[in-house]
N, C-alpha and C positions, 0 to 999 in steps of 0.2 A: 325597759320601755321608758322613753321619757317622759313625763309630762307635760299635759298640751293644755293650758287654762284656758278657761273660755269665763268670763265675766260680762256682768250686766245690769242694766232694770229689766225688770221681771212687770211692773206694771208701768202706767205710762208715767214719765219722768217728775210730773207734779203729785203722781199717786194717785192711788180710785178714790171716791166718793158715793158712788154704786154697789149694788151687787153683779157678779158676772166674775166671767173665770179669761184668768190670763196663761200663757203658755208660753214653752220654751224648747227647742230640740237640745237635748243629750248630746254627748259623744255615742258611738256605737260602742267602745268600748265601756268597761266596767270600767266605771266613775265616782268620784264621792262629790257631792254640788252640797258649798253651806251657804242656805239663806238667812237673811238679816230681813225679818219682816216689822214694820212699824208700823204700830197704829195708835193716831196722835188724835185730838180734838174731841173723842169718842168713844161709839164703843165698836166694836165688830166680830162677827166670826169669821174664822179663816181658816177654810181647808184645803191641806195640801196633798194633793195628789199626782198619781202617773198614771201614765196610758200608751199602749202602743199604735194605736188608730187615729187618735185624737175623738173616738166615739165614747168608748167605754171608758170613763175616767175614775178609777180604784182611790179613795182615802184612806192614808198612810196616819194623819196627824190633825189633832181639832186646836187651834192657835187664835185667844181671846185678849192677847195682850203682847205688847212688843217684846219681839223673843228673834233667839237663834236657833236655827235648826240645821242639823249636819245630819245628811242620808245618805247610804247608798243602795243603790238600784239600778237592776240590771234592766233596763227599761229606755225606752226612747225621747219620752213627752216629762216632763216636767210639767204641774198647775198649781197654781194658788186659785182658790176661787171662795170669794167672797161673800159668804151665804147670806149674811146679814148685816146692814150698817146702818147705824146713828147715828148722825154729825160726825161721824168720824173719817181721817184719811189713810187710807192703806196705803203704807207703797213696799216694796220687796225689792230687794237687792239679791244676786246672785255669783257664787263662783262655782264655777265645777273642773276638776278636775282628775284626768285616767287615773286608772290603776292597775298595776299588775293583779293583786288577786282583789276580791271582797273583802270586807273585813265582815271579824264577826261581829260587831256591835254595830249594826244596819241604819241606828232613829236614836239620836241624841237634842234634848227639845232642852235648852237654855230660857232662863225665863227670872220674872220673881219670883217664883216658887221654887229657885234651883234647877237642879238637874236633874232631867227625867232621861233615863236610857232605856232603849228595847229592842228588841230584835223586830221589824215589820210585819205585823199580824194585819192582814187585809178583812175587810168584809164587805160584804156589796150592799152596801147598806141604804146606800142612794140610786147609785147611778147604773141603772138598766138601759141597757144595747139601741142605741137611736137616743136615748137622752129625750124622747119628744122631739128629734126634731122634723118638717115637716114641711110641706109645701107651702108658704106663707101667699103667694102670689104666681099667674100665670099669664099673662099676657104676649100683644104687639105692639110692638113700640112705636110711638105716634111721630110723627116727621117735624113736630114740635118739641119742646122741652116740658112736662107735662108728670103730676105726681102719680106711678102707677101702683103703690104700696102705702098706707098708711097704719099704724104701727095702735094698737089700742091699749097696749099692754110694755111694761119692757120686752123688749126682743135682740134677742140675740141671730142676726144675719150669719151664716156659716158657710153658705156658698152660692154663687149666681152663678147659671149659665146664657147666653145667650147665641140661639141657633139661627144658620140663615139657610131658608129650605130654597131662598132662589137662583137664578144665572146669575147675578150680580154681585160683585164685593159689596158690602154695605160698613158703615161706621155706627159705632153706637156711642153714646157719653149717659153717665149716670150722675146723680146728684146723693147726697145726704142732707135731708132737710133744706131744700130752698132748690133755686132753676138759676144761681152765678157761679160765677166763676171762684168764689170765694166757699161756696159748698162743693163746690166740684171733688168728685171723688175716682172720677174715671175719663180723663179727656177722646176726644174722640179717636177710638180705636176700631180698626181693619177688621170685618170678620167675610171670611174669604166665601165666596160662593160656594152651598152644599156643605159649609163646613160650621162649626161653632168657635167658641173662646169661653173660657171658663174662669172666676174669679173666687179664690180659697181666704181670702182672708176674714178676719171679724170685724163686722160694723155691728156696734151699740147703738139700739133704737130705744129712746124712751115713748115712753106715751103720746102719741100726735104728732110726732116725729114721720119725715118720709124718704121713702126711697122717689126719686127721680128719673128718665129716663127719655133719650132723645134719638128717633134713629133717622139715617140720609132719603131713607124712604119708606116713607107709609105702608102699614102692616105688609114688611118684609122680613124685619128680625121678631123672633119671639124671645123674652128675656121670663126665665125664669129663678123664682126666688127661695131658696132653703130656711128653714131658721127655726128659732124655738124659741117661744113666748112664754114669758117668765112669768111669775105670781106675785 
């Protein structure tokens, strides 16, 4: 079987400054992915974990200092997630690539302290089924551009749906933080009569931070908001 590398950033290209968790799809096949995670200016925790849902997200490795970590797991999700930071910037690099069999030595964590190897011992130690996450917001969206979410806590957005229960196509446009074209996070898009559109990505909400939202006609679309609000 050959090999199929797939490489990357693992968080956004300048690095976190936050807490919050980043992700990344697998190969289907059994894979080895070594990350290079850095953390410069401070201090941070950094848990790496995997998940088949992207719900349940299992910790493999706890990473308090710029280090190499070489895994394999027979698993789909790939995370790093950010438990705790001080002036510090995380950023994570990645490679992964197939393999014909697993190896036996699963969790190899490069570091100042040397080398630590182990076979993958899980425990659920944090992250129970839903994570919190939860209905944030419920609305119709106003035929203006208008903030229908305001965020009192960090939040992590996880999915929006927006339904249209009428005869008519309708357009919707959402914002992040602000009503231009310069926050714009969803230009106006089609949602077909009787039918919905659904949006899976992550938005990062800080504190006072908003979600936005504009539809072609007054309470026709209803936009609803997922998320989990962080501590």
């Amino acid at each position: 079987m050959p090999n199929i590398p797939k490489s990357g950033v693992l968080t956004a290209a300048a690095g976190r400054t936050t807490t919050g968790r980043d992700t990344v799809l697998l190969p289907l096949l059994p894979s080895m992915t070594v990350l290079t995670i850095s953390i410069t200016g401070g201090t941070a925790t950094v848990k790496i974990e995997y998940s088949e849902d992207e719900v349940l997200f299992i910790p493999v490795a706890t990473i308090e200092q710029t280090s190499g970590v070489q895994f394999a797991i027979p698993a789909s999700v790939l995370a790093i997630n950010v438990t705790a930071i001080s002036g510090a910037t995380v950023k994570a690099t990645y490679r992964t690539v197939t393999l014909d069999n697993m190896p036996a030595q699963t969790l190899v964590v490069y570091g100042e302290d040397g080398v630590v190897t182990n076979p993958i011992i899980t425990t659920f130690e944090a992250q129970t089924s839903n994570r919190g996450i939860k209905k944030l917001v419920q609305v119709q969206a106003a035929s203006t551009g208008a903030a229908i979410f305001t965020a009192t806590t960090k939040t992590e957005v996880v999915h929006i749906r927006v339904s249209n229960p009428t005869g008519t196509a309708r357009t919707i446009k959402l914002w992040h933080d602000g009503l231009t074209d310069a926050t714009n996070i969803l230009p106006a898009a089609t949602v077909a009569a009787g039918g919905w559109a659904e949006f899976d990505g992550l938005i990062y909400l800080e504190a006072g931070d908003t979600v936005g939202a504009e539809a072609s006609a007054a309470t026709a679309l209803t936009v609803t908001i997922y998320g989990e609000e962080l501590a």
